[in-house]
C-alpha positions in Angstrom: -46.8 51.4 -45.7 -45.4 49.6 -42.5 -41.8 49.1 -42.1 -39.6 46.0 -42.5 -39.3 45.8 -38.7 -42.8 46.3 -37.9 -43.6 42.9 -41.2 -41.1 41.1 -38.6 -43.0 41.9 -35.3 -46.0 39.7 -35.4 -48.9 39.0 -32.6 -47.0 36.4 -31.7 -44.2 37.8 -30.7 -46.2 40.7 -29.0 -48.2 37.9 -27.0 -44.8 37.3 -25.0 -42.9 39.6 -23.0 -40.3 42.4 -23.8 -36.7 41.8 -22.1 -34.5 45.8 -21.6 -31.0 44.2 -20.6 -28.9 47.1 -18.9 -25.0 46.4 -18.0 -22.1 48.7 -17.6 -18.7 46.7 -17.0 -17.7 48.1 -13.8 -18.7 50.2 -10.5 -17.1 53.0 -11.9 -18.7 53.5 -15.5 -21.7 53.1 -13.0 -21.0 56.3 -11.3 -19.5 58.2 -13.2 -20.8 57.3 -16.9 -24.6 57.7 -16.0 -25.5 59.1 -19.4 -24.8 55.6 -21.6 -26.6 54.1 -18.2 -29.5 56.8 -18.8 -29.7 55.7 -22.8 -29.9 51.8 -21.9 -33.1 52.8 -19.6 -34.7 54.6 -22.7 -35.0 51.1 -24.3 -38.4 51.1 -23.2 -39.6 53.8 -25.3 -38.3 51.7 -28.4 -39.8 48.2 -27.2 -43.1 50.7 -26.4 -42.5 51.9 -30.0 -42.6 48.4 -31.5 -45.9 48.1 -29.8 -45.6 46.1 -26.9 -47.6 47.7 -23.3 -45.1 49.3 -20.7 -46.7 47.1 -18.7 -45.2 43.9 -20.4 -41.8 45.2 -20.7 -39.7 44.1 -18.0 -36.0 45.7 -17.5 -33.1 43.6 -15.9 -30.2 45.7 -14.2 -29.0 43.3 -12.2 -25.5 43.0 -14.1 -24.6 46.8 -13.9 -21.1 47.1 -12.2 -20.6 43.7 -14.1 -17.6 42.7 -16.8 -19.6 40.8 -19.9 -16.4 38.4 -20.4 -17.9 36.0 -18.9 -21.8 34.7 -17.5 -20.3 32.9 -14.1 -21.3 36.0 -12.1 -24.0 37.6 -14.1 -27.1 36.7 -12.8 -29.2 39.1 -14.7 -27.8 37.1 -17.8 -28.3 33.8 -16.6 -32.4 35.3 -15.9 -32.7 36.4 -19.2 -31.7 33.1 -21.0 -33.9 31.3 -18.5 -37.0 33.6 -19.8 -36.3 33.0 -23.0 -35.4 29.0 -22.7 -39.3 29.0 -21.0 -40.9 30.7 -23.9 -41.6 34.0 -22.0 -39.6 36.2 -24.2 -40.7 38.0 -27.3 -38.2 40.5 -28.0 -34.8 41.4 -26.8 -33.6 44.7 -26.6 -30.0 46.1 -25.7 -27.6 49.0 -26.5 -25.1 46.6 -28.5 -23.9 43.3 -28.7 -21.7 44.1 -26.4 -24.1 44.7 -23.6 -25.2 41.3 -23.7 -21.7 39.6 -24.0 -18.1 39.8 -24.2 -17.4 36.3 -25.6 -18.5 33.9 -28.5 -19.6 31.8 -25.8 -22.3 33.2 -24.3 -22.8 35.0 -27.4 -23.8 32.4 -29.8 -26.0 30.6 -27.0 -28.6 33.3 -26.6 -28.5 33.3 -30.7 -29.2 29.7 -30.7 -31.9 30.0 -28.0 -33.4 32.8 -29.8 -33.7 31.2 -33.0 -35.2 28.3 -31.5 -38.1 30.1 -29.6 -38.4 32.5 -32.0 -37.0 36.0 -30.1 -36.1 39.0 -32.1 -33.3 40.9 -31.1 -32.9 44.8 -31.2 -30.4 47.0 -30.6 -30.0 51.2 -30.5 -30.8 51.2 -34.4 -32.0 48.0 -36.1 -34.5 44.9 -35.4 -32.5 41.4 -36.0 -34.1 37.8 -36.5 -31.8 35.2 -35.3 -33.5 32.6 -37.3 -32.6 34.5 -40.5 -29.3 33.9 -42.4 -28.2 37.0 -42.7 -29.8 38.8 -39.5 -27.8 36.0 -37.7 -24.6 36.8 -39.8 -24.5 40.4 -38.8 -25.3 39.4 -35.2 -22.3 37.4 -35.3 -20.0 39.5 -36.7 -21.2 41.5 -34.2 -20.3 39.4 -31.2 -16.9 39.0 -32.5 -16.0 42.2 -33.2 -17.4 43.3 -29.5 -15.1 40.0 -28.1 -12.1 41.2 -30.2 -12.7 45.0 -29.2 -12.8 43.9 -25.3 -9.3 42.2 -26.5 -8.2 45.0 -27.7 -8.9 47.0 -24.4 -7.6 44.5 -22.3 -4.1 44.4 -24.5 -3.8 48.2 -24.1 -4.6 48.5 -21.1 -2.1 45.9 -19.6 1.1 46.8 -21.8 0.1 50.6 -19.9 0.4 49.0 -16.6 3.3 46.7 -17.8 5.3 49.7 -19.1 4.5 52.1 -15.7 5.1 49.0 -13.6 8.3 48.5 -15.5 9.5 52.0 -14.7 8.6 51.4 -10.7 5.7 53.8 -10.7 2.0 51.9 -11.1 1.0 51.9 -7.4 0.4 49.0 -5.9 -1.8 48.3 -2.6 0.9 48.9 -0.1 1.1 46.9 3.3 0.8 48.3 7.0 4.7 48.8 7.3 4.7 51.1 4.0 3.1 54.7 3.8 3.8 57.2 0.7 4.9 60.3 1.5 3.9 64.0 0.5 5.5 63.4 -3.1 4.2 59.9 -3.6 7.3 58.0 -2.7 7.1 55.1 -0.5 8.4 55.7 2.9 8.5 53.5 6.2 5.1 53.8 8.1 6.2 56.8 10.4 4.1 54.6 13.2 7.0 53.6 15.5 5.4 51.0 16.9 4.0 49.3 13.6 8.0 49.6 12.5 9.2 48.1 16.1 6.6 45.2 15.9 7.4 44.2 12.1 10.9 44.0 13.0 10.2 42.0 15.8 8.6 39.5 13.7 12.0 39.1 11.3 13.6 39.0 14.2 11.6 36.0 16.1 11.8 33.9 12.6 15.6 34.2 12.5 15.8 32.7 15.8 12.5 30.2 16.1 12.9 29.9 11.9 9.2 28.9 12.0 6.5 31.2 11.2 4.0 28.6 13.5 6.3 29.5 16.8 6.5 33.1 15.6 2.7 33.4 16.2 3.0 31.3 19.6 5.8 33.8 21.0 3.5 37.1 20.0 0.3 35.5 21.2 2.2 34.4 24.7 3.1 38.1 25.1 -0.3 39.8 23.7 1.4 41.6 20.7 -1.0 42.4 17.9 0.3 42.9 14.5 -0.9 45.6 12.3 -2.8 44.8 8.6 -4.1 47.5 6.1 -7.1 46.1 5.3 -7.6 46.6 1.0 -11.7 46.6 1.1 -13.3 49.6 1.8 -12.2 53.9 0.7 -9.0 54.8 0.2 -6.9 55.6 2.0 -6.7 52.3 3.8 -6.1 53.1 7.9 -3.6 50.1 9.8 -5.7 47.7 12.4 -4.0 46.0 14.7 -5.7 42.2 14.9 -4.2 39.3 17.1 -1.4 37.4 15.2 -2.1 34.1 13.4 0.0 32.0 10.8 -1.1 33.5 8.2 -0.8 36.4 9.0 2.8 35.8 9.8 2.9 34.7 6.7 1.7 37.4 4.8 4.4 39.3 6.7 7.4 37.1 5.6 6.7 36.7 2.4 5.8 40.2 1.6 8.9 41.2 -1.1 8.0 45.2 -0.1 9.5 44.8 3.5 12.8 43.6 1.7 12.6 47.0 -0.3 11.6 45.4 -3.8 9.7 47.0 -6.0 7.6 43.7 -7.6 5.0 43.0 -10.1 3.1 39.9 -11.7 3.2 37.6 -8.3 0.4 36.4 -9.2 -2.1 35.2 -12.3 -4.7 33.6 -13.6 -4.9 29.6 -14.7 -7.8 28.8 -16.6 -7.2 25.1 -15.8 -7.7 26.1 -11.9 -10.9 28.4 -12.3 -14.3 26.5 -10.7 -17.0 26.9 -13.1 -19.2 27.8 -9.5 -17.0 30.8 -9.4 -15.6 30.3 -5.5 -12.4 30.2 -6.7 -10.9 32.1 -9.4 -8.2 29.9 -10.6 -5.4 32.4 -9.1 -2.5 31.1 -8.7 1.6 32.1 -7.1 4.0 32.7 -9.4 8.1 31.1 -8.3 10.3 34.6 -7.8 12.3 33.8 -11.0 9.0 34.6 -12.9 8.0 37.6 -11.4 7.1 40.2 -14.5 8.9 43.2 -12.5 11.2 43.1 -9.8 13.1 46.2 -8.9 15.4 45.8 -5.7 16.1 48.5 -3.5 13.2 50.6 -4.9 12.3 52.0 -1.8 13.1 51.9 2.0 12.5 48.1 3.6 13.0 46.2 6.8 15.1 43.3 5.6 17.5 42.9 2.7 17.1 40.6 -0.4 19.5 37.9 0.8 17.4 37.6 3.5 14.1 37.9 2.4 15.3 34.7 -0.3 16.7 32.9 2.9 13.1 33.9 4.7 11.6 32.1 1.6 13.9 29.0 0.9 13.7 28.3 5.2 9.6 29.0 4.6 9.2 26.5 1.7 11.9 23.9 3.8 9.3 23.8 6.6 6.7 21.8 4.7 5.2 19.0 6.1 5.8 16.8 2.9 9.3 15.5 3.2 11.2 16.7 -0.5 14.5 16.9 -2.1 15.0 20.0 -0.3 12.3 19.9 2.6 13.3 19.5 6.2 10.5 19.9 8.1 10.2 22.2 11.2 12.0 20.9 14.3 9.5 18.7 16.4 9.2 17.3 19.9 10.9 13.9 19.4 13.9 12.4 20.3 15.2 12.1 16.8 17.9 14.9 16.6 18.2 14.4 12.6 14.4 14.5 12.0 14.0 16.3 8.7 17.5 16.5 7.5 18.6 12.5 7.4 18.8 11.4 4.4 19.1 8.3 2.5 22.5 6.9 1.6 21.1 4.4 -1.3 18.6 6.3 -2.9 19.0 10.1 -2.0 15.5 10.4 -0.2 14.5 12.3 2.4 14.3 9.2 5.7 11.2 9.3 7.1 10.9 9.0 11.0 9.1 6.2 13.2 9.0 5.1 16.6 9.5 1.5 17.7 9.8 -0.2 21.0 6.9 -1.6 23.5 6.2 1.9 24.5 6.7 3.1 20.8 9.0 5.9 21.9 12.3 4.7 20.3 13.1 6.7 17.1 14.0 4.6 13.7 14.6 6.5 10.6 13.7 4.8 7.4 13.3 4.9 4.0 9.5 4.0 2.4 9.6 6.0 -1.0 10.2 2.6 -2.2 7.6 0.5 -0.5 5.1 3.1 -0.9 5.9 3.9 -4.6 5.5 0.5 -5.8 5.3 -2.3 -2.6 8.7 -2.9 -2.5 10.7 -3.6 0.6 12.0 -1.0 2.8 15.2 0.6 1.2 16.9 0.4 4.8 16.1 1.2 8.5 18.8 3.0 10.5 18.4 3.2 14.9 18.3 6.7 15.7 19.8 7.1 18.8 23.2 5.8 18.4 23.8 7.7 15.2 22.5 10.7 17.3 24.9 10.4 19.7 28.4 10.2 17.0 26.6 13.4 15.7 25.8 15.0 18.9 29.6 14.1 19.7 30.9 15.6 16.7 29.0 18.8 16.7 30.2 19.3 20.6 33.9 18.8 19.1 33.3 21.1 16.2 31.9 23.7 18.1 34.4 23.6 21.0 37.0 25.9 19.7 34.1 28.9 19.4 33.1 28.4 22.7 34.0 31.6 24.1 32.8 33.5 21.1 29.4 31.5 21.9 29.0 32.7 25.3 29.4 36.0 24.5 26.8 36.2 22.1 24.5 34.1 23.8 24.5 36.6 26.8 23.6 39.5 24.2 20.8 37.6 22.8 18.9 37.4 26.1 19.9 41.1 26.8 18.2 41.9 23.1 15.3 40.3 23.2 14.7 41.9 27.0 15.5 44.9 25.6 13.3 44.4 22.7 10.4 43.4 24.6 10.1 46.2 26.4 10.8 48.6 23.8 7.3 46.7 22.2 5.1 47.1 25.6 6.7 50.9 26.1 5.0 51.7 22.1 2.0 49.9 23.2 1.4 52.0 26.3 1.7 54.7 24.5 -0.7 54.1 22.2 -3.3 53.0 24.6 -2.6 56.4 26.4 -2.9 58.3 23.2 -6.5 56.9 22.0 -7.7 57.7 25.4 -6.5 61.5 25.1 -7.7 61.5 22.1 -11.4 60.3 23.2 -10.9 63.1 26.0 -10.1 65.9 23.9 -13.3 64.8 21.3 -15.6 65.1 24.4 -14.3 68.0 25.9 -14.7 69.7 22.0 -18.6 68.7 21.5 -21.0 71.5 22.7 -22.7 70.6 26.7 -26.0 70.9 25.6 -25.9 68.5 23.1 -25.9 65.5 24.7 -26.4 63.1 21.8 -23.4 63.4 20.6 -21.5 64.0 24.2 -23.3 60.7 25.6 -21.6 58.7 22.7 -17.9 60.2 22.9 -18.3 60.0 26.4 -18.6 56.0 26.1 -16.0 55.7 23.6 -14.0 58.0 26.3 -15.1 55.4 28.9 -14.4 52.4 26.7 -10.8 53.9 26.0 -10.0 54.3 29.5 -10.8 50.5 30.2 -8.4 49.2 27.3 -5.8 51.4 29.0 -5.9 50.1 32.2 -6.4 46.8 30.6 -2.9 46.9 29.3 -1.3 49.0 32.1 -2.0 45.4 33.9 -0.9 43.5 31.8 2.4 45.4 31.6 2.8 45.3 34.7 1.9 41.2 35.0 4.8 41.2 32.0 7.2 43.3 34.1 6.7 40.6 37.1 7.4 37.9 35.7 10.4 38.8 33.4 13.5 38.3 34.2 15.4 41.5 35.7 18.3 42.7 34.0 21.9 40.7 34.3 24.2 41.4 37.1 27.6 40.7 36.6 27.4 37.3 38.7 24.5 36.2 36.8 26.4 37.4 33.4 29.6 35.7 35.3 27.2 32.4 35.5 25.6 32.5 31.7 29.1 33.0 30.4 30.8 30.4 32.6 27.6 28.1 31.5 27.7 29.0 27.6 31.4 27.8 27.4 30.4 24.9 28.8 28.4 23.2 25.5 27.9 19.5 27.1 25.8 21.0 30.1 24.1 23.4 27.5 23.5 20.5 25.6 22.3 18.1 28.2 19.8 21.4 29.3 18.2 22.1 26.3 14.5 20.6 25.1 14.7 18.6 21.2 13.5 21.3 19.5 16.3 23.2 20.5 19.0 20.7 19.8 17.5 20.3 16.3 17.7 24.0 15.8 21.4 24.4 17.0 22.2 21.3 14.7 20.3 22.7 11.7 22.3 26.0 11.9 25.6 24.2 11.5 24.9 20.8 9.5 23.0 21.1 6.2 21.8 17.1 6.3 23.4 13.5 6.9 23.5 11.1 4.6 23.2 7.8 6.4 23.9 3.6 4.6 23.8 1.0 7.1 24.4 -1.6 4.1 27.4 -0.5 2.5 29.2 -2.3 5.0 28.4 -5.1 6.7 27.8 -4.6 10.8 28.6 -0.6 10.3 26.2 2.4 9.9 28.1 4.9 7.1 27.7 9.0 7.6 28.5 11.6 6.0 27.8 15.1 7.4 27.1 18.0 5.0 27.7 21.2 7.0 26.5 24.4 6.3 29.6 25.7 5.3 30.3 23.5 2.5 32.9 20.6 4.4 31.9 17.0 4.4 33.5 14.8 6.6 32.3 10.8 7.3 32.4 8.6 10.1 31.2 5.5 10.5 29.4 3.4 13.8 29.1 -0.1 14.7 25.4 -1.1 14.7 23.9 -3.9 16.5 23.1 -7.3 15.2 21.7 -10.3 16.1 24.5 -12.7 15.6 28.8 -13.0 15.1 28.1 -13.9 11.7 26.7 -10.2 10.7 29.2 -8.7 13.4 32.0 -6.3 11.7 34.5 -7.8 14.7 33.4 -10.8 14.4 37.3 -12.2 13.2 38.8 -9.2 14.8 37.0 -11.4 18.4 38.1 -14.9 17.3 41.6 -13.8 16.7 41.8 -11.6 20.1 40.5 -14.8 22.2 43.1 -17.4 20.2 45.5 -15.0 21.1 44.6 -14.2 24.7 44.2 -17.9 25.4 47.3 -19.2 23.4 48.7 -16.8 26.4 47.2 -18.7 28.9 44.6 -16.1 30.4 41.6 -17.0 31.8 38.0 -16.6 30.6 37.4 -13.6 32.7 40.9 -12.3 32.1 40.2 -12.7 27.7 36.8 -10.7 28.4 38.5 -7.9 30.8 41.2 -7.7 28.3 38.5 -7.4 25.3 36.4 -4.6 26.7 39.9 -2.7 27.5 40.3 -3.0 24.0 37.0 -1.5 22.8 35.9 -4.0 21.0 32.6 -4.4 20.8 30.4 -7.7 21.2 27.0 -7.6 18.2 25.0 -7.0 21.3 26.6 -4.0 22.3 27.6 -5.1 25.7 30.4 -5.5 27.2 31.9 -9.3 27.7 32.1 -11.4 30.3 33.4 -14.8 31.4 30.0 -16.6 29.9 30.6 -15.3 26.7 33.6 -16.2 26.7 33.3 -19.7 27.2 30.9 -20.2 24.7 32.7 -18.5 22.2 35.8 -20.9 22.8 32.8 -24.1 22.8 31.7 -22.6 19.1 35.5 -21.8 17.9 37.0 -25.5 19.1 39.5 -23.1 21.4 40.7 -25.6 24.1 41.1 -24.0 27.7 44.6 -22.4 29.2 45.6 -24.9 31.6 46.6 -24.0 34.8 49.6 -26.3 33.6 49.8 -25.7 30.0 48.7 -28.6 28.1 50.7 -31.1 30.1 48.4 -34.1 32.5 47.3 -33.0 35.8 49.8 -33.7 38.6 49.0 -35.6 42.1 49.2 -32.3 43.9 49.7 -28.3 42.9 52.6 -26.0 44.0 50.4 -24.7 46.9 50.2 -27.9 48.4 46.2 -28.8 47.0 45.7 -31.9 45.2 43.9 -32.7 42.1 40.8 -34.9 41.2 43.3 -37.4 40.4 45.8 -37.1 43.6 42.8 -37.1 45.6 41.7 -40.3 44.4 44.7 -42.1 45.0 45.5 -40.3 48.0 42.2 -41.8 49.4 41.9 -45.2 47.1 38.8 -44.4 45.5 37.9 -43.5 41.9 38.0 -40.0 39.6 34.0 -40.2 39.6 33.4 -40.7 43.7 36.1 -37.6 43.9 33.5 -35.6 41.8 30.6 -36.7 43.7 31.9 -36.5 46.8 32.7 -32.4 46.0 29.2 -31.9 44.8 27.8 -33.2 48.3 30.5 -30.9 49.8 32.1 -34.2 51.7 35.3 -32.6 49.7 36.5 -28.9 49.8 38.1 -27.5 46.4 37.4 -24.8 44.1 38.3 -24.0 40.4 40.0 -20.7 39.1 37.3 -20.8 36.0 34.9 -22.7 34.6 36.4 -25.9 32.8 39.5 -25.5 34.7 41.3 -28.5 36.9 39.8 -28.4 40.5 42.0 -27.5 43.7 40.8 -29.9 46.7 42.4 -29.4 49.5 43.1 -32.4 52.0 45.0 -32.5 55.3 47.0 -35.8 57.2 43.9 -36.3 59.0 41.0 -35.7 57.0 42.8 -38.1 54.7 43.3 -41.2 57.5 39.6 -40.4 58.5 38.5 -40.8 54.5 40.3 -44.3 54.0 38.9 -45.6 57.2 35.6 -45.1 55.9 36.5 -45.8 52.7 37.9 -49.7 54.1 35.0 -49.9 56.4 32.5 -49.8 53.3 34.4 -52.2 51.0 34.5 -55.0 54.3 30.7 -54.0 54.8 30.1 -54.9 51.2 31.9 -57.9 50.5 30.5 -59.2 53.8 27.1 -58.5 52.7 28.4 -60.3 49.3 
């Protein structure tokens, strides 16, 4: 009598193709649990059983070393719905349900496609028909129990490497400064020259605080940094590869160099994952969050406090302007790029440049106009707010001038010192791996040469990178500057107390570094008050202090001064100075004109034409008199002195038939007139009128 699985087999099904799906979860079960691997392959004896040809029973393996949670990277799944979405498939065969799939998901989709095309399904024990009620109840059940058992796994598994990870002992991929020791504890690399060039690197971003110029300065001198690279067997041997950002990077924000012990810096976010599976959704976790984080847990090259001021400075160096981004200290003129900020609305200023040559800095505010088109918040000229800051950092910094000079002359005696500490390691190195190259050829046996003819190229190949960095050590040794006698220590020290000329000497970037180590940020309103530019520097140690600057403006009306110089020049000229004596008098003062330049005699003037100021007479306010105290007359002496009118005087100065002169513009003139010029003038002044009237 034939059995209920062979009623359900019919030719139909037998015309089509017998699928064996094999799968193990991971590389490991591969290798070392061959037996469940051996059972999957023995499918084909069953599907042979249920009558189909060995000849028509095809077996996909491309999944083993595979996790079933999901199909994005299981190709041999995503074959086997294709064969049975194109009617190939007849019969489905696998270990369990959870062979096939770790999720409802996929699960329920090769159901549906199986009930559609009519595909049995068979396992290690029974024959299913998905189009059946029940059959397709069971193999449901069945996918949920194998998705909740792959929970359950996956919950026990993690609170085990939770719990161990709590206690400081689930090891972790260590980086190229870290080793473990005989014991298992986690030591400094015992490599002296890995540990000289890691600290080189914390050492370069205190003083360039950029990991970009980090990688510039180790480039410029050919210093390599070492990686552990974390494909390939264990244990994982340090390479040295030429330094890059990232790499920098990796470096700095590494929390095992500060000596932390740290866990869960990273997850998974389903709402990142590409279904093309390029990028797995993984994502940073802030420190705050960080599942396990055990300080001091072993040995480190930085502290904590540093390693957070590392992190803070890297995340400050963003090229998006924030609430607490700055930027990394460009080229430009603008000493307070990055760290002015808006007095109105508490944004970071933005920096342009104006001018026909577009090289004059302006900072302004554009949240607003970019946020939602309105106009500019304000728009503050850079370089006279540079210069009160520049003026008040040399003030602040005067008193620690000594204390200044000092250090800067150990700085330069460090980093020589340091330098050549890293090409001394490097040499040694280099001579090592060539010794080392030496001794394997002079080990191998003379007679045979195919191994001796390879060692003695990598021999060769050694010796070339050796004298390939004896020269460049000795290039490096050139060109670097010899240690300090005491007249050049005499001169750095005589130079360092001297800010101004340090000041004056060193590029933008550096001025914006020196700033950003004593001021936090300034706050800068040019509308608050009218005419005046209003600061207020944060420094880094907490103090705020404000100052304020006259801007420039187009007119007196928008001028701070502007009654401060109408009141000055009433006064000046109630006192009977001149024009050029008021201006004098006014840039003695320090006041400034809306121009910001100094005034002169022009100005003046005007200023008195707008203001209805009458000029200082030479004699007060009384009339004119025939002749001056020195003996010159005035328009109106001359006149009668000579019988002829005000208006011929004037004429007759402007062809220069008269000689006078005028202390200012708009005061009386001064002609000067002897005995005999005078009898000469009437004469010709009484031989016109006869000529005249005798013409008449």
């Amino acid at each position: 009598m034939p059995s209920e699985a062979t009623e359900r087999i019919t030719t139909a099904h037998r015309a089509k193709l017998a699928y064996v799906y094999v799968r193990q979860s991971s590389p490991t079960q591969v290798r070392q649990h061959q037996e469940s691997t051996e059972l999957q392959y023995r499918l084909v004896n069953r599907a042979a059983d249920l009558g189909w040809p060995r000849e028509r029973i095809t077996v996909i393996d491309d999944d083993l070393g595979k996790s079933g949670a999901s199909s994005t990277e299981r190709h041999g799944f995503q074959r086997l719905i294709a064969e049975i979405g194109l009617g190939k498939a007849g019969l489905v065969l696998s270990l369990d349900a959870s062979r096939l799939a770790r999720n409802n998901r996929d699960w329920h989709q090769l159901l549906e496609l199986c009930s559609i095309f009519g595909v049995l399904i068979a396992d290690g024990e029974r024959l299913y028909d998905p189009a059946a009620y029940h059959d397709r109840l069971l193999l449901g059940l069945s996918g949920i129990m194998s998705e909740a058992e792959l929970h359950q796994i996956r919950l026990r598994l993690h609170q085990g490497e939770l719990q161990k990870a709590a206690r400081g002992e689930l090891r972790l991929p260590l980086p190229a400064g870290l080793a473990r020791g005989a014991a298992g504890e986690i030591v400094l690399n015992p490599d002296e020259e890995v540990q000289a060039r890691l600290q080189l690197v914390f050492r370069l971003f205190q003083t360039l605080q950029s990991a970009r110029e980090v990688m510039k300065e180790l480039l410029r001198h050919g210093l390599a940094l070492p990686m552990r690279p974390l494909q390939g067997p264990s244990p994982h041997q340090v390479v040295w590869v030429p330094a890059t950002s990232a790499r920098v990077l990796q470096i700095l924000k590494n929390p095992s160099y500060a000596g932390a012990y740290v866990y869960g810096r990273r997850r998974q976010d389903p709402l990142r994952r590409r279904s093309n599976g390029t990028y797995s959704g993984t994502v940073k976790v802030p420190v705050d969050e960080w599942t396990v984080c055990l300080h001091d847990a072993h040995p480190g090259y930085i502290g904590w406090e540093e390693f957070m001021a590392n992190l803070k400075r890297l995340n400050s160096n963003s090229v998006s302007y924030g609430a607490s981004r700055s930027g990394v200290p460009r080229k430009g003129l603008a000493l307070l790029q990055g760290i002015a900020v808006c007095g109105r609305c508490g944004r970071r200023l933005a920096l342009r440049y104006s001018g026909p040559h577009a090289d004059y800095p302006v900072y302004t505010c554009t949240a607003d106009k970019h946020n939602n088109g309105s106009p500019l918040c304000q728009e503050v000229r850079a370089l006279p707010v540079d210069a009160v800051v520049e003026q008040v950092l040399l003030e602040a910094l005067a008193p620690d001038q000594i204390a200044l000079a000092a250090a800067a002359v150990g700085e330069l005696e460090a980093e020589n010192r340091q330098l050549e500490q890293q090409w001394i390691l490097k040499r040694e190195r280099a001579r090592y791996e060539a010794e080392r190259a030496q001794r394997q050829y002079d080990a191998v046996e003379p007679e045979n040469r195919l191994v001796a003819r390879s060692l003695e190229r990598v021999w060769e190949e050694r010796l070339r990178q050796l004298e390939a960095v004896e020269l460049a050590y000795e290039a490096w040794h050139r060109e670097r500057p010899a240690a300090l006698s005491d007249d050049e220590r005499a001169e750095v020290l005589s130079l360092a107390q001297d800010l101004p000329r340090v000041w004056q000497a060193a590029t933008a970037q550096e001025r914006k570094r020196i700033l950003r180590l004593v001021v936090r940020e300034v706050i800068l309103d040019q509308k608050r008050e009218p005419g005046m530019v209003w600061m207020q520097l944060c420094w880094q140690t907490g103090a705020i202090t404000e100052h304020r600057l006259q801007r420039k403006v187009h007119s007196y009306r928008d001028c701070v001064t502007s009654e401060l110089i109408e009141r000055r020049i009433r006064e000046l000229n109630a006192e009977g100075k001149m024009d050029y004596e008021v201006a004098a008098q006014l840039n003695a003062e320090g006041i400034m004109s809306p121009r910001g330049v100094p005034f002169d005699h022009g100005t003046i003037h005007v200023l008195r034409k707008r203001w209805n100021i009458r000029t200082a007479k030479i004699n007060g306010v009384e009339p004119n008199p025939p002749r001056w105290p020195d003996g010159s007359y005035s328009v109106q002496g001359a006149a009668a002195a000579l019988g002829i009118t005000p208006q011929t005087v004037f004429k007759w100065l402007y062809k220069g038939r008269l000689q006078g002169h005028q202390l200012m513009k708009g005061q009386p003139w001064q002609i000067t007139l002897h005995s005999k010029e005078i009898r000469s003038l009437r004469a010709q002044v009484r031989r016109t009128s006869r000529s005249k009237k005798e013409a008449s």
